[in-house]
Every structure is written in structure tokens, then in C-alpha cells.
C-alpha positions in Angstrom: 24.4 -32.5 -16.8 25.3 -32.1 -13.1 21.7 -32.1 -12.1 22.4 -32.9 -8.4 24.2 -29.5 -8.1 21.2 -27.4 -9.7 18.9 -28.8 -7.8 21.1 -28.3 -4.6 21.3 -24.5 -5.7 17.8 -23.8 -6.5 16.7 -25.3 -3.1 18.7 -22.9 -1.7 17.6 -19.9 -3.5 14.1 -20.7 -3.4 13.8 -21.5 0.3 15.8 -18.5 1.2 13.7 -16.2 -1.0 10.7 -17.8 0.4 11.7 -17.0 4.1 12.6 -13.3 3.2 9.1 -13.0 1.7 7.6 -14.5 4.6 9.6 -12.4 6.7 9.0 -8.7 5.0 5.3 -9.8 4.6 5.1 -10.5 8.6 7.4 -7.8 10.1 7.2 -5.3 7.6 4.0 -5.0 5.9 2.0 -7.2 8.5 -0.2 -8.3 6.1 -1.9 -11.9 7.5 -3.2 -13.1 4.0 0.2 -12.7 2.7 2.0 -15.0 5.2 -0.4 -17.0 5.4 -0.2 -17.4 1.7 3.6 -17.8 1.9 3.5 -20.0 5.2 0.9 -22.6 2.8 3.7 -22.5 -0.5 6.5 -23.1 1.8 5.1 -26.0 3.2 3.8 -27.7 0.1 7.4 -26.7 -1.3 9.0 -28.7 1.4 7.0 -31.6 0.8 8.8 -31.3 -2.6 11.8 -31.3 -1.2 11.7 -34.5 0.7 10.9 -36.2 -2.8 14.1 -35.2 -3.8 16.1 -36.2 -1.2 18.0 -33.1 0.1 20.6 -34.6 2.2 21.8 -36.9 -0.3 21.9 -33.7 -2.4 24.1 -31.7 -0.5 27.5 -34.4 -1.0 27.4 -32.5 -4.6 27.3 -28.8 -3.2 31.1 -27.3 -4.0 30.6 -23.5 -2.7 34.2 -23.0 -2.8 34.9 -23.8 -5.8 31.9 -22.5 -7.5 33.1 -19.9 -10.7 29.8 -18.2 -10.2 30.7 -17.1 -6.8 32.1 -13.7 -7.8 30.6 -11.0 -5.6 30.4 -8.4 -8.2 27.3 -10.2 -9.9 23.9 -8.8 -8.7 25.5 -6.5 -5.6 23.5 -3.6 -6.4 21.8 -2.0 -3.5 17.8 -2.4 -3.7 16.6 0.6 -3.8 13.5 0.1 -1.4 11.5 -2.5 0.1 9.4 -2.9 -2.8 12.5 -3.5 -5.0 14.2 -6.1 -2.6 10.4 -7.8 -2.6 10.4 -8.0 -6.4 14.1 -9.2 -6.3 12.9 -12.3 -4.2 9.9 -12.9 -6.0 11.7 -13.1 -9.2 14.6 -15.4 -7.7 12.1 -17.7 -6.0 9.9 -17.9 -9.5 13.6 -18.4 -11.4 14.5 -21.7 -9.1 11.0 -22.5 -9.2 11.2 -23.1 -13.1 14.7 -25.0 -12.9 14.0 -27.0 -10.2 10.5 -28.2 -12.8 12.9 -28.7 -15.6 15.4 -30.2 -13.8 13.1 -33.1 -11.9 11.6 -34.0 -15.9 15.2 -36.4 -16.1 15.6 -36.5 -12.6 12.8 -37.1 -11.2 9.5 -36.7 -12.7 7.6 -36.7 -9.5 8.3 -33.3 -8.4 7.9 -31.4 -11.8 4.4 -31.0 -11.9 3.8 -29.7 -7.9 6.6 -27.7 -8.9 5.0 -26.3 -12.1 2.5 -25.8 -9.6 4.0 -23.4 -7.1 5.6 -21.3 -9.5 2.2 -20.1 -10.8 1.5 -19.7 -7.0 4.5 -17.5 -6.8 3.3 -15.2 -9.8 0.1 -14.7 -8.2 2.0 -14.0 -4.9 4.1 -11.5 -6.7 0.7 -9.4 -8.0 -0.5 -9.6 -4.6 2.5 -7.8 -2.8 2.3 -5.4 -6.0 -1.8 -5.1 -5.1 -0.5 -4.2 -1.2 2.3 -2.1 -2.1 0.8 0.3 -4.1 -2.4 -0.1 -1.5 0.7 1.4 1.0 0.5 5.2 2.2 1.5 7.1 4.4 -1.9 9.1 6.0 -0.1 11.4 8.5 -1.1 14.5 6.6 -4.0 14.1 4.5 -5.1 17.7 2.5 -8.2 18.4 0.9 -8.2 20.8 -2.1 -12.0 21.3 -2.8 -13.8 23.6 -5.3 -12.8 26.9 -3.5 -9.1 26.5 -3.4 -8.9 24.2 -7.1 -9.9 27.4 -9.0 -7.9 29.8 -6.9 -4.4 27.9 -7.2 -3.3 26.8 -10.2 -2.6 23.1 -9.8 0.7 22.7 -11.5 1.8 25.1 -8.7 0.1 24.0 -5.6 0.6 20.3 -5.5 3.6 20.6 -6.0 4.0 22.7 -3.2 2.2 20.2 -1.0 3.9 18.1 -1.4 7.3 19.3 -1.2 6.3 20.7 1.7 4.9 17.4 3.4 1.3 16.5 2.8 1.5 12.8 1.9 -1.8 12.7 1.1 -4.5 14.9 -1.2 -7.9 14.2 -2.0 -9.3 16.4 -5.0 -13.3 17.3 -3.2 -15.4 18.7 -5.4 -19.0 18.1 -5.7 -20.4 21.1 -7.5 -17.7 20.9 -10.3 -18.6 19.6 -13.6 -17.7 16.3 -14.6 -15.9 17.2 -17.3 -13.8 20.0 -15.5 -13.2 17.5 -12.8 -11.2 14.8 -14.6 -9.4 17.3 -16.3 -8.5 18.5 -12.8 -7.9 15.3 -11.8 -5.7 14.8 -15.0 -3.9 17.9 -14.5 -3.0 16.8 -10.3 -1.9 13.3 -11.4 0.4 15.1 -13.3 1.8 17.4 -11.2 2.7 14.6 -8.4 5.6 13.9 -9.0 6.3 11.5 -6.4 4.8 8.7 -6.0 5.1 8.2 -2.3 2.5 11.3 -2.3 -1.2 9.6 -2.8 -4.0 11.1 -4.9 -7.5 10.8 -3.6 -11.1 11.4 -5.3 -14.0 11.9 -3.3 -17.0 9.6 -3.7 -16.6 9.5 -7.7 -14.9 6.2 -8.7 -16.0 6.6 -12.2 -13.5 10.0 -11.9 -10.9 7.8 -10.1 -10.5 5.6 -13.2 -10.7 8.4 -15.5 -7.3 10.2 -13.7 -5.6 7.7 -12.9 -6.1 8.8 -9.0 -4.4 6.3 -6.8 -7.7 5.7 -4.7 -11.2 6.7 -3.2 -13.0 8.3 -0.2 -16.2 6.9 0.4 -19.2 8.5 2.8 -22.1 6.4 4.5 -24.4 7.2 2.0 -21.5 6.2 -1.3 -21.3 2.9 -2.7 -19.7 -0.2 0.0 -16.4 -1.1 -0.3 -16.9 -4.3 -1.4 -18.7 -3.0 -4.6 -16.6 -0.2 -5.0 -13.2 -2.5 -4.3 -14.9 -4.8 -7.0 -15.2 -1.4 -9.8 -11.8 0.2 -9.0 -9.8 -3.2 -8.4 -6.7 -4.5 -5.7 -4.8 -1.9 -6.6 -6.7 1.0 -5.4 -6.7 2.5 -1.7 -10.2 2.9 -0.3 -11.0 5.5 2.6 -14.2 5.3 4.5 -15.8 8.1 6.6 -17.1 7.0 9.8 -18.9 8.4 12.8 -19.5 5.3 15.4 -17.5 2.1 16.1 -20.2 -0.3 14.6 -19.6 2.0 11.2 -15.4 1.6 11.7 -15.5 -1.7 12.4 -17.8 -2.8 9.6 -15.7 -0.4 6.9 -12.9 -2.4 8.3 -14.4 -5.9 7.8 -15.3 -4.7 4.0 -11.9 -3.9 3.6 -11.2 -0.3 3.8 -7.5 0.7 4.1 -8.4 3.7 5.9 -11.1 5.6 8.0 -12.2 9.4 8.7 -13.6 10.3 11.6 -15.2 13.6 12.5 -15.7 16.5 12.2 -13.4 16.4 15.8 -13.8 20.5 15.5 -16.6 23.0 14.6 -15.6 23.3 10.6 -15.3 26.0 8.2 -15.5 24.0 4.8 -18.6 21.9 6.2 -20.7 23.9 7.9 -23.0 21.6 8.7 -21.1 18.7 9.7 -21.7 16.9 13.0 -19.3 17.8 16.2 -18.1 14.1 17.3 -16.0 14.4 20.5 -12.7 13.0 21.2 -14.0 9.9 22.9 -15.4 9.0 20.0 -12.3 8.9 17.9 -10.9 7.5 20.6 -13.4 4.3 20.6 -12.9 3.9 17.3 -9.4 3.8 17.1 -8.9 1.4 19.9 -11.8 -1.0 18.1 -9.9 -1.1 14.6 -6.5 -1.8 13.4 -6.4 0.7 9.8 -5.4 3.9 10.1 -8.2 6.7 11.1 -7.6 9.7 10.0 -9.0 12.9 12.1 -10.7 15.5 9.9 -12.9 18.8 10.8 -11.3 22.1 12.3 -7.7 21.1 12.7 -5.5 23.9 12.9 -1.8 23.8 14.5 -2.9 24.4 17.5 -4.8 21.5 17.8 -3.7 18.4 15.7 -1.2 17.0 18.5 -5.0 16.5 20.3 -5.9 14.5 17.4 -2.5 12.3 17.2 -2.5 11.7 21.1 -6.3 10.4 20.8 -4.7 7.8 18.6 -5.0 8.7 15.1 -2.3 7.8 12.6 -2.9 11.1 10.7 -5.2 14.5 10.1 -7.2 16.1 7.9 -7.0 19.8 6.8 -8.7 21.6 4.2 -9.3 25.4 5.0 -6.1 25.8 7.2 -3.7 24.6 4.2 -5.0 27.3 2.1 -5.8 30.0 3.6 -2.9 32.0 4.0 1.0 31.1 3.5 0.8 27.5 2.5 4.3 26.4 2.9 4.0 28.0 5.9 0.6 26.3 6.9 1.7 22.8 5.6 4.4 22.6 7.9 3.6 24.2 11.0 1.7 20.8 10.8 4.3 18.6 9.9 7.2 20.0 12.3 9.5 21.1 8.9 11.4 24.2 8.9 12.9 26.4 6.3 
């Protein structure tokens, strides 16, 4: 067996791979743990390498006249980040395992740090699967409480949201039976049919597991993050209300992955929620580095207010629904037709 020339190979693939990960993880998602997560297996994979001996390794490379070097095997386009992430975690776990079998005749040094990092780089994989799924988009962020749940039926109006660009909904409804709402929850899991489009429950992470929502909004009084991150797992996005700076930054320290801050406006659906003024979002947005979310009165007259205070997103609940919907949706999201 031309061992030289595997390993040769798999060095290549694995270091590449490694540096793409590194690279998505850093400019992409901008995630610190996972850098520094890749930055720690590169280098303990390069202390690896200089058991084996690269240079003398690369005297066997033959890229010219390599039979494998077709371009018509694995061309496909990825199909999004997520897939080109998978790709690279797959190809780096791959060399990983040849480069451990390869080493047993070779040199039998380097297979066990080897065996090593690849179950470093399956635990790297979950963790960009954890992040990815932990990714949304909160620029439009409805709330469908009690009211509007019974008047729409929800095979028609989430669809409809959606199509017509909220990227976010959060199912409120504190007065509804438990019962009635997991099936409603059930019943809007369903109905989203794309995925980019996140599915909130308020305050019940009980009801979040039962649906299937892809996350929870917490209040001041609800359970912290940190327990409620340790009941609903990685995998789950966690929202936090918040009303001062010390509030945003501690939700942020927990690990919230976003925050809501208001009411900014005098409110229909919460009567007796709590006026905060623009300086206050403001603060908080300059003191944390998560999305906040604006939330209380926003109408189209007034969100671009909300955006230019620094917000990556609003909140709407009674403006959505009453009235023409479409119409409402995306007087807030710029879309015509």
C-alpha cells in the first residue's frame, strides 16, 4: 500500500476543511467558542503532522496523474451554508479516520491523537448543528395571541405570514388551556412550512417540547436561561424580555440569543405594560451584542424609529391582524404585490 500518498491526501483534505470551518465559524457565523474550538483542533492536528514528517511526504504527491482527479465527482452546488458546513465536517472526520488507520503500519505514534480529534470533530459537527438551528432571522417578529388564534384559522394565517415576510412568530397565549394550546402549537408547526421561519412559545417550555416549537420567550419573572437552556437543550433559541441594561446584559451573559425591549409605544394588546423610551432601547442595544428586538405599539409609521435606535428587528401583535394582513405584514417589511 502506497501509504505515503494517503497520508499526503488526507493532510490536505483535513487541513483545508479545517481552515474553511474556522473560516465560516469566524466570518460568517461569528461564533467565538467555535473558532476557538477549531483554532485548539488545528493546532493539536499540526502537532500530528510534524510526527509524520510532511515534507518528506509530499516527494509521493502525483496530482497530475491522479485517476481520481475527474471533476465530475462531488461538483454539486451546496445548497446553503449549513450544507457546505456539513460537507467539511464530514470530509475533515473522513481523513481524520484514514489518516488513524493509516499511521497503525506507518507510524503508530499518530493514531491514537488522531483517534482523538476525530471524536473532537463529531462533537464540533453537533455544535455548528446546535448554532445553526440556534440561527434566525428576528427582523419581523409576529405575535398571534388568544384573540387572533381563535379568529384565524391557523392552517391559513401562518402560512400567510409567512409568505408574506414575518420571519418570526411566537404563539402567546396565557389564558388558553393547556391542552388547546399544544394542539395549537401542533397545528402552527405544521403549517410552517419553511423552516427559515422560527416558531416561538411564550414562557411555557413544557409546551415548547410538546410542539416541537423551535424556541422560547422568557419574562423577568419566567425561569433563567440557564435552567431553561438546561430543560429545552442546545438546540433551542431563547428570547429574553428586558427593560434596563443590567437586565440585557445579564440575559446576555446567561446566554440568551435574543432580547425584547419595551413596550417602546403605548400598547393595545398589553394595556398595562410599561412606556420605556427610545433611550432606553438605545442603551441597551449599544451595551449587548444579540439581537433586541423592539416590541409595544409599532405600527408602519413608526418601526423605522425602532430600526434607527438600533434594533435588529420588531415586534407586532395588533397591527398584523387587525385589518388586511398581507397588507399589514408588508407595509412592514417594504414587499409589494
Amino acid at each position: 500500500m502506497s501509504w505515503e500518498r494517503i497520508a499526503d491526501v488526507n493532510l490536505n483534505r483535513m487541513s483545508e476543511s479545517l481552515k474553511f470551518l474556522e473560516d465560516i465559524a469566524r466570518f460568517t457565523l461569528r461564533h467565538r467558542t467555535l473558532v476557538s474550538d477549531i483554532r485548539t483542533i488545528r493546532r493539536d492536528f499540526l502537532d500530528v503532522t510534524k510526527k509524520l514528517s510532511v515534507p518528506s511526504l509530499v516527494k509521493y504527491r502525483e496530482s497530475r496523474t491522479d485517476i481520481g482527479r475527474s471533476n465530475r465527482f462531488d461538483v454539486g452546488a451546496r445548497s446553503s451554508v449549513q450544507a457546505a458546513i456539513l460537507a467539511n465536517c464530514a470530509r475533515a472526520q473522513q481523513a481524520a479516520r484514514i489518516l488513524e488507520e493509516v499511521s497503525k503500519s506507518a507510524d503508530k505514534q499518530v493514531s491514537p491523537p488522531m483517534k482523538r480529534i476525530r471524536f473532537r470533530l463529531y462533537d464540533l459537527e453537533k455544535a455548528f448543528i446546535a448554532h445553526l438551528q440556534r440561527t434566525f432571522d428576528p427582523r419581523l417578529y409576529v405575535i398571534l395571541d388568544e384573540r387572533y388564534a381563535s379568529r384565524y384559522r391557523i392552517e391559513y394565517i401562518i402560512p400567510l405570514l409567512a409568505r408574506s415576510g414575518a420571519t418570526m412568530i411566537q404563539l402567546r397565549a396565557q389564558a388558553m388551556p393547556d391542552r388547546t394550546l399544544v394542539r395549537t402549537g401542533v397545528r402552527i408547526r405544521r403549517a410552517l412550512a419553511n423552516p427559515a421561519v422560527k416558531f416561538i412559545i411564550n414562557n411555557r417550555l413544557d409546551i415548547a417540547l410538546a410542539c416541537g416549537a423551535d424556541g422560547v420567550h422568557l419574562g423577568q419573572r419566567d425561569i433563567s436561561v440557564v435552567k431553561a437552556r438546561q430543560i429545552v437543550g442546545e438546540h433551542a433559541i431563547l428570547g429574553v424580555s428586558v427593560h434596563t441594561v443590567q437586565q440585557a446584559r445579564r440575559a446576555q451573559r446567561q446566554g440568551a440569543d435574543y432580547l425584547g425591549v419595551g413596550a417602546v409605544f403605548a400598547t393595545k394588546t398589553k394595556t398595562d405594560a410599561r412606556v420605556r423610551s427610545l433611550s432606553v432601547l438605545k442603551a441597551i442595544c449599544a451595551a449587548t451584542h444579540v439581537p433586541v428586538i423592539g416590541i409595544g405599539g409599532i405600527n408602519d409609521k413608526n418601526y423605522r424609529t425602532i430600526l434607527k435606535a438600533g434594533a435588529a428587528g420588531i415586534s407586532v401583535c395588533s397591527f398584523v391582524f387587525e385589518g388586511n394582513v398581507r397588507k399589514n405584514v408588508r407595509s412592514l417589511t417594504q414587499k409589494r404585490g
